[in-house]
C-alpha positions in Angstrom: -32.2 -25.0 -82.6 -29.9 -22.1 -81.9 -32.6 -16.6 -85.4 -44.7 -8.7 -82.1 -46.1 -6.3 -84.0 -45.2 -6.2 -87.4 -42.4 -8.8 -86.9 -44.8 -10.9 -86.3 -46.9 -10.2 -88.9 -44.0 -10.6 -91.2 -42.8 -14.1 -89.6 -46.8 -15.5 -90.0 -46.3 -14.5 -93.6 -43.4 -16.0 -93.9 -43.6 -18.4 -97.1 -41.5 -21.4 -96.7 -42.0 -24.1 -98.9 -41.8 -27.7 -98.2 -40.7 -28.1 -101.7 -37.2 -30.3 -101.2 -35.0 -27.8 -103.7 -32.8 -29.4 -106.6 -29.8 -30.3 -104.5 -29.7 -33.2 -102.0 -30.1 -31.8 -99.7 -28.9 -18.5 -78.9 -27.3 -15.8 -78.1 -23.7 -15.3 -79.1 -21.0 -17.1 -77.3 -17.9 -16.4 -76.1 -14.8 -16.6 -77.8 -13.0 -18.6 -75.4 -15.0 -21.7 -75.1 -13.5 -23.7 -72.4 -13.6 -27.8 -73.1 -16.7 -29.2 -71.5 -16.9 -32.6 -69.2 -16.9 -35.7 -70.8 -20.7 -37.0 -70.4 -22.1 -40.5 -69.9 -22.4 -42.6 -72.9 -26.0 -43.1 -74.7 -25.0 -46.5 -76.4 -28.5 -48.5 -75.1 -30.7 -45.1 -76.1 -28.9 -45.3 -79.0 -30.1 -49.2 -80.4 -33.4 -48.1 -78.6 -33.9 -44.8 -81.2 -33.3 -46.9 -84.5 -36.9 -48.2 -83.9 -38.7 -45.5 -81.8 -37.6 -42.1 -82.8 -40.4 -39.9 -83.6 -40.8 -39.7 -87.4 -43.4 -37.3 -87.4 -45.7 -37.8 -84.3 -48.8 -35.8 -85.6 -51.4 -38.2 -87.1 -53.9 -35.1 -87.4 -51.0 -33.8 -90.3 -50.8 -34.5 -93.6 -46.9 -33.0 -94.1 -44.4 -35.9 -93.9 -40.5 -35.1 -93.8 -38.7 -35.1 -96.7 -35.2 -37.6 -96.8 -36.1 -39.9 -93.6 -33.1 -40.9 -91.9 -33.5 -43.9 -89.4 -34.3 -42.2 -87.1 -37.5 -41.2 -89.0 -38.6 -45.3 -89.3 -41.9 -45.7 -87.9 -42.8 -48.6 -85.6 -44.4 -51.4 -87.6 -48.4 -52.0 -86.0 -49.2 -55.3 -87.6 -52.3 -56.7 -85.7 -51.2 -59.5 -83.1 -47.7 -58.0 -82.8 -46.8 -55.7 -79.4 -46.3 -52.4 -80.9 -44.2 -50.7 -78.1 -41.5 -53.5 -76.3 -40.3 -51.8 -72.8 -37.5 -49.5 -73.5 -35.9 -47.4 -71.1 -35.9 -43.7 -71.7 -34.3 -43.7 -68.1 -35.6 -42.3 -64.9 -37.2 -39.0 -64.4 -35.8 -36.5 -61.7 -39.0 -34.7 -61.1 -37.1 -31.7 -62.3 -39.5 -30.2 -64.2 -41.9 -29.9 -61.3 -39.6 -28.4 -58.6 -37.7 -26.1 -60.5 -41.4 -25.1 -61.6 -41.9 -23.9 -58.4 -39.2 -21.8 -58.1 -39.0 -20.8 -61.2 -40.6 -18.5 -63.4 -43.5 -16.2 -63.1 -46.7 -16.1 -65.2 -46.4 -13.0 -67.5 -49.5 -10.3 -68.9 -50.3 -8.6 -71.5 -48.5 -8.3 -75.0 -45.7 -10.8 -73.8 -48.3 -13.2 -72.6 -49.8 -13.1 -76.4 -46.5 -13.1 -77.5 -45.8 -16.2 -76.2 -48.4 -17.7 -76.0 -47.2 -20.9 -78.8 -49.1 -23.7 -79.7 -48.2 -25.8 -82.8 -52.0 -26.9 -83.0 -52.7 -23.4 -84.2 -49.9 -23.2 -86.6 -51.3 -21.8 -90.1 -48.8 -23.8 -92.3 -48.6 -27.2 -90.0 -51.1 -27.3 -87.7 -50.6 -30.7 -85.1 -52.6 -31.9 -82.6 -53.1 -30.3 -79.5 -50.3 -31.2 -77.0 -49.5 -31.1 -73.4 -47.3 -32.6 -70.6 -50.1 -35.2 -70.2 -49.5 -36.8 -73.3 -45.6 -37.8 -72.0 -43.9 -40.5 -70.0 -40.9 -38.5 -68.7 -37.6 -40.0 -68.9 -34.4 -38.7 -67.9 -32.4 -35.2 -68.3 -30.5 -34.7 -71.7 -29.4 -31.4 -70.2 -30.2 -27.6 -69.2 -30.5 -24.4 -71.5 -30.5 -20.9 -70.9 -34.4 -20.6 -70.3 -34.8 -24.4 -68.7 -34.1 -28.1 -69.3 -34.3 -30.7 -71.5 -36.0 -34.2 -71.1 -36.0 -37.3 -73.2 -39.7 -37.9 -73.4 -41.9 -40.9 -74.6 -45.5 -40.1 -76.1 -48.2 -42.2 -74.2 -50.3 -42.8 -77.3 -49.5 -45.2 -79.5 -46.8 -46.4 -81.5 -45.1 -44.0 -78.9 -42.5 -41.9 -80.1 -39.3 -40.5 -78.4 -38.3 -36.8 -78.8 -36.3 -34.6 -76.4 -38.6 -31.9 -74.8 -36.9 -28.7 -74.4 -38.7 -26.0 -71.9 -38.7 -22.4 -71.8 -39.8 -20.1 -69.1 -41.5 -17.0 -70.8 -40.6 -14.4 -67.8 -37.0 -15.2 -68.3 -37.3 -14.6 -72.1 -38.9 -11.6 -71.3 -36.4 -10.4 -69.0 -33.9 -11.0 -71.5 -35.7 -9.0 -74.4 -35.7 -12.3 -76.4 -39.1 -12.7 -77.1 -39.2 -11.7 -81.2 -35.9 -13.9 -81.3 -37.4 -17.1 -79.2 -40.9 -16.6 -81.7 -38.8 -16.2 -84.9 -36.4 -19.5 -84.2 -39.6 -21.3 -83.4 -41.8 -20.3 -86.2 -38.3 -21.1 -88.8 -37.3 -24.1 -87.6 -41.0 -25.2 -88.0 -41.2 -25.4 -91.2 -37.8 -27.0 -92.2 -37.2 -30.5 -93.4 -33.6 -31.6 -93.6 -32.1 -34.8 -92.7 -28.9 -32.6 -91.5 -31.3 -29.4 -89.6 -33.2 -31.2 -86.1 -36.7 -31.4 -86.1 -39.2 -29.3 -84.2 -42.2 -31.7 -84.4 -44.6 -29.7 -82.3 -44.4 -27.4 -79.5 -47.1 -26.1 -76.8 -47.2 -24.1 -73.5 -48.8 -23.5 -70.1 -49.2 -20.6 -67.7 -45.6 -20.0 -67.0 -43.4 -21.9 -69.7 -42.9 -22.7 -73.6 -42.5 -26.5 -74.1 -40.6 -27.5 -77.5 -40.9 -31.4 -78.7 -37.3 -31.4 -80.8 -35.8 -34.6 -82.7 -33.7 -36.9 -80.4 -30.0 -36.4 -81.3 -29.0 -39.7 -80.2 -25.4 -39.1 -80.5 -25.7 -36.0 -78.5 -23.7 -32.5 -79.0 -20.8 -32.7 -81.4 -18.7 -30.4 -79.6 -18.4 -32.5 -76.7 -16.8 -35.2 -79.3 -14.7 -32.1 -80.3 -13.7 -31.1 -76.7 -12.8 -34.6 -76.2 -10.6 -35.4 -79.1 -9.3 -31.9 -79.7 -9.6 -32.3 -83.4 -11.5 -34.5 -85.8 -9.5 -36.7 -89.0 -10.1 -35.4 -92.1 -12.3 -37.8 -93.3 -14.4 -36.8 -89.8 -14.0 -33.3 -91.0 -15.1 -34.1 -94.6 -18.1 -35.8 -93.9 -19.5 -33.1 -91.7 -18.4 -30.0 -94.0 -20.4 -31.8 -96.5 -23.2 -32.6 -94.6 -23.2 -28.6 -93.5 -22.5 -27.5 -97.2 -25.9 -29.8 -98.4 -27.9 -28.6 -95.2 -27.1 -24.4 -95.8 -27.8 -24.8 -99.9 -31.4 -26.0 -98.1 -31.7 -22.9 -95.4 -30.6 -20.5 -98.6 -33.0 -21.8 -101.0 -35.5 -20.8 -98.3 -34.5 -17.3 -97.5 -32.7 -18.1 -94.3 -29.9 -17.3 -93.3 -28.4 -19.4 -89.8 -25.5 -16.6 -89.0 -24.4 -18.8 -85.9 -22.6 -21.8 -87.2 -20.6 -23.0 -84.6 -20.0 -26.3 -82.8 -21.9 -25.6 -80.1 -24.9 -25.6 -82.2 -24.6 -28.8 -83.8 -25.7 -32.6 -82.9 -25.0 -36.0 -83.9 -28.2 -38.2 -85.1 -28.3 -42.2 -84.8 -25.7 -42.7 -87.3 -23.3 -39.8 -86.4 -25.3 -37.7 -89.3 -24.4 -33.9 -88.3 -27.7 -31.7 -87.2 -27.8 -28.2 -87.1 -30.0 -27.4 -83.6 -30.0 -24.4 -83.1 -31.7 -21.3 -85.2 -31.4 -18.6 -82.1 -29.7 -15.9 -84.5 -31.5 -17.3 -87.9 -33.6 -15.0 -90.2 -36.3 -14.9 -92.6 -34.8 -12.5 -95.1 -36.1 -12.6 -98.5 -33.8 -9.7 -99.2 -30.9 -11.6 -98.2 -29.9 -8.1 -97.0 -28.5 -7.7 -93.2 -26.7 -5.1 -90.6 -27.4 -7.0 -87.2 -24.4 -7.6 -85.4 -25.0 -11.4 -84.1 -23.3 -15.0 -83.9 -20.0 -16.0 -82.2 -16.9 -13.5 -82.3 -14.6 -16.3 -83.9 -17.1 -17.4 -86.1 -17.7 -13.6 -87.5 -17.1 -12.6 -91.3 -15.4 -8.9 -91.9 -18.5 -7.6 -93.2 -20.4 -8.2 -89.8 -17.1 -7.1 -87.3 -16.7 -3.9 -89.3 -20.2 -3.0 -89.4 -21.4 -3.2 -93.3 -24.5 -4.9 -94.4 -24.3 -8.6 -94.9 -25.6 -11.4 -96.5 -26.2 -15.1 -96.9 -22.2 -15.8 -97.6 -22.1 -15.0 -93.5 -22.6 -19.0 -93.5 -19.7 -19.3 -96.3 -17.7 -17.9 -94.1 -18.6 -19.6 -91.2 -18.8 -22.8 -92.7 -15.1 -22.2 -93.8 -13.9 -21.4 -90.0 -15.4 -24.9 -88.8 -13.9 -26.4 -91.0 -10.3 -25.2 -89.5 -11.5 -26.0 -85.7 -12.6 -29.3 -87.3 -9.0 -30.3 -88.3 -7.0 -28.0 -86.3 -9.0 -28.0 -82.9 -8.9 -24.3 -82.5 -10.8 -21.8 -84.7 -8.7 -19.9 -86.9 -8.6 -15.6 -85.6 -8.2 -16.6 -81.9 -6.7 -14.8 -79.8 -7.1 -15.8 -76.1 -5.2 -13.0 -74.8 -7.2 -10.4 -76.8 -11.1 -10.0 -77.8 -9.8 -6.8 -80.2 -7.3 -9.0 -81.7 -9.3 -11.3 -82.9 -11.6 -8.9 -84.3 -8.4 -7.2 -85.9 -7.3 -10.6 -87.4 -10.7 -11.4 -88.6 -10.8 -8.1 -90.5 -7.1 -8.4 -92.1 -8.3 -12.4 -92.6 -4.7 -13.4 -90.3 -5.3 -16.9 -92.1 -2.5 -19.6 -90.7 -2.0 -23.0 -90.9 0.4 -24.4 -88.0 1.3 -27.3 -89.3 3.9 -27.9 -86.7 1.0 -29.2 -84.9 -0.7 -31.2 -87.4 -0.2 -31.4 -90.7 -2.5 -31.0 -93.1 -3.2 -31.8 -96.8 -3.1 -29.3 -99.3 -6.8 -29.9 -100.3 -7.9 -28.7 -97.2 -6.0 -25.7 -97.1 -7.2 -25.3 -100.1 -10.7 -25.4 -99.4 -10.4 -23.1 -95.8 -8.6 -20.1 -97.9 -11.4 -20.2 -100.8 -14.2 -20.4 -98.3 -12.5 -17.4 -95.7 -12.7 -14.7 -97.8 -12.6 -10.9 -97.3 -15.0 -10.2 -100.2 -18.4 -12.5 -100.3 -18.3 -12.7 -103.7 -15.3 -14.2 -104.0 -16.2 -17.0 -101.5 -16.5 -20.2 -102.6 -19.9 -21.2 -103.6 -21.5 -23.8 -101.5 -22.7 -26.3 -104.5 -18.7 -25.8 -105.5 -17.7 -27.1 -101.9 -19.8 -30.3 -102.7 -17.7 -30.6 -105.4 -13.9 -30.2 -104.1 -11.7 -33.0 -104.3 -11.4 -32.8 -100.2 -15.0 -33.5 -100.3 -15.4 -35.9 -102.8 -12.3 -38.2 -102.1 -13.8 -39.1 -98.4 -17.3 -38.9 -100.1 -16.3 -41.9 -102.2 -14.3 -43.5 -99.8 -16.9 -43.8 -96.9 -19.3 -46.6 -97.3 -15.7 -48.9 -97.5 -13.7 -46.9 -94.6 -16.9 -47.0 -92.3 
């Protein structure tokens, strides 16, 4: 979520198949994340979304998504019955008009083409054409670098809720994002993963990018994390395999995420995990990589000391949330000291302080095998599906839940 000349050119080529493959399937951060404030709770837009989450709102496409979750359940149309009951998507703050006029400037030229992004154009999955017409605003899920974020409600009928997310193109261009901004857009297109969010569709006006992104009804993950400073392990299972099933998925289509983090992670309707963001994904048929990108805690050896990298970035990563899952704190922090972290990365300063928790051997087990100083030697991801820390609270959770 969250990643034009010939980039372009290369992106528009880019061949990613809807094929589901034989398994079941931003900008960097700081390293010192500081806990954020508790938010309000979405229980009611919750029971609302089990009905009326937009399963794939584009009756002009013949792609449907692959492993429907419940939140992909269309609304039943049955002549004499009231498709659409009154549900409350909350009130809108008019925000997207007054900060519109403040806001933003129209740009020209390349960056105008550049931007100029319309889903009903789209070579692979074209939709219909879309525009902040065809909405009943609701309220404020949050802002974002580039602009807000709105649960929305289409008018037409069965009307479906999605979040829309907005981007203001002189911004991006100020920040020298627009190849990155294009490139999450036209990726996260084409996926279809009950564990990666949506983009069903996505559209623009003079001065700003509109994106129309599965509801995450559950809302950001690490505002549970912040909250409860550390998840159980069975928590912590279920997610790392839930990461593990959607990153065989990315991988079997040439993309890499690089930015695995908490920050970039949602809850669905049934606390499912969703990876949201695909701001530092690529395209890379080559699997072959130098950019220096992601999250300083998050980064493997390879990408701190410089050398070319590859898909096992995610590995790696995959293997440090799992440690801030069950420990609350990733695991080459060092608050006092951006080049120690770094330095502690590259040796792999691996510790478990069990003095604060203590934790079973299986997950130890799993962290050290996943983090790594040679990629090869990292575990392989259909091998995490298969460790006994994932498997015991695999089997165990349709009778703990």
């Amino acid at each position: 979520m969250t990643s034009v000349g010939s980039v372009t050119r290369q992106i528009a080529a880019m061949e990613i198949s809807n094929k589901k493959p034989g398994t079941s399937t931003g900008a960097s951060g700081s390293s010192l994340r500081q806990p954020l404030m508790k938010q309000p709770s979405q229980t009611n837009v919750t029971k609302l979304l089990t009905k009326f989450a937009a399963p794939n709102p584009f009756p002009n496409s013949t792609n449907k998504p692959t492993n429907p979750s419940s939140l992909r359940n269309p609304v039943s149309s049955k002549p004499g019955h009231a498709t659409q009951p009154s549900i409350d998507i909350g009130n809108y703050d008019g925000g997207l008009e007054i900060e519109n006029e403040k806001r933003g400037e129209r740009v020209y030229g390349e960056a105008a083409e550049e931007l100029a992004l319309d889903s009903s154009t789209s070579r692979r999955y074209p939709t219909r054409e879309w525009s902040l017409h065809d909405f009943d605003m609701g309220r404020p899920l949050g802002k974002g670098k580039f602009g807000r974020v709105y649960m929305v409600r289409t008018k037409a009928e069965p009307k479906y809720i999605v979040a829309l997310k907005t981007l203001y193109k002189s911004e991006i261009v100020q920040s020298k994002v627009e190849k990155q901004i294009r490139r999450e857009i036209e990726i996260q297109q084409n996926l279809r993963h009950p564990n990666i969010l949506r983009l069903y569709g996505y559209f623009h006006d003079e001065k700003r990018i509109f994106l129309m992104l599965e509801f995450a009804a559950k809302g950001e993950l690490y505002k549970q994390l912040s909250k409860l400073h550390r998840f159980s392990e069975r928590r912590s299972s279920r997610y790392i395999d839930q990461m593990a099933d959607a990153l065989i998925y990315l991988h079997s289509k040439h993309v890499i995420h690089r930015d695995i983090k908490p920050e970039n992670l949602l809850l669905g309707i049934n606390g499912e995990l969703k990876i949201g963001d695909f701001g530092w994904s690529v395209h890379a048929p080559g699997n072959r990589r130098m950019t220096l990108c992601g999250t300083l805690d998050y980064l493997p050896p390879e990408m701190v000391e410089g050398k070319e990298h590859n898909e096992k970035v995610d590995y790696w990563a995959l293997g440090v949330l799992t440690y801030e899952f069950v420990c609350g704190f990733p695991p080459f922090e060092d608050r006092d000291s951006v080049n120690n972290t770094y330095r502690r990365i590259a040796r792999v300063d691996l510790k478990f302080q069990d003095k604060d928790v203590r934790l079973s051997e299986e997950v130890k087990d799993l962290i050290t095998r996943l983090l790594r100083y040679d990629p090869q030697k990292r575990l392989p991801l259909t091998e995490v599906q298969k460790h006994p820390w994932i498997v015991k609270y695999r089997q165990k959770r349709d009778s703990a839940q």
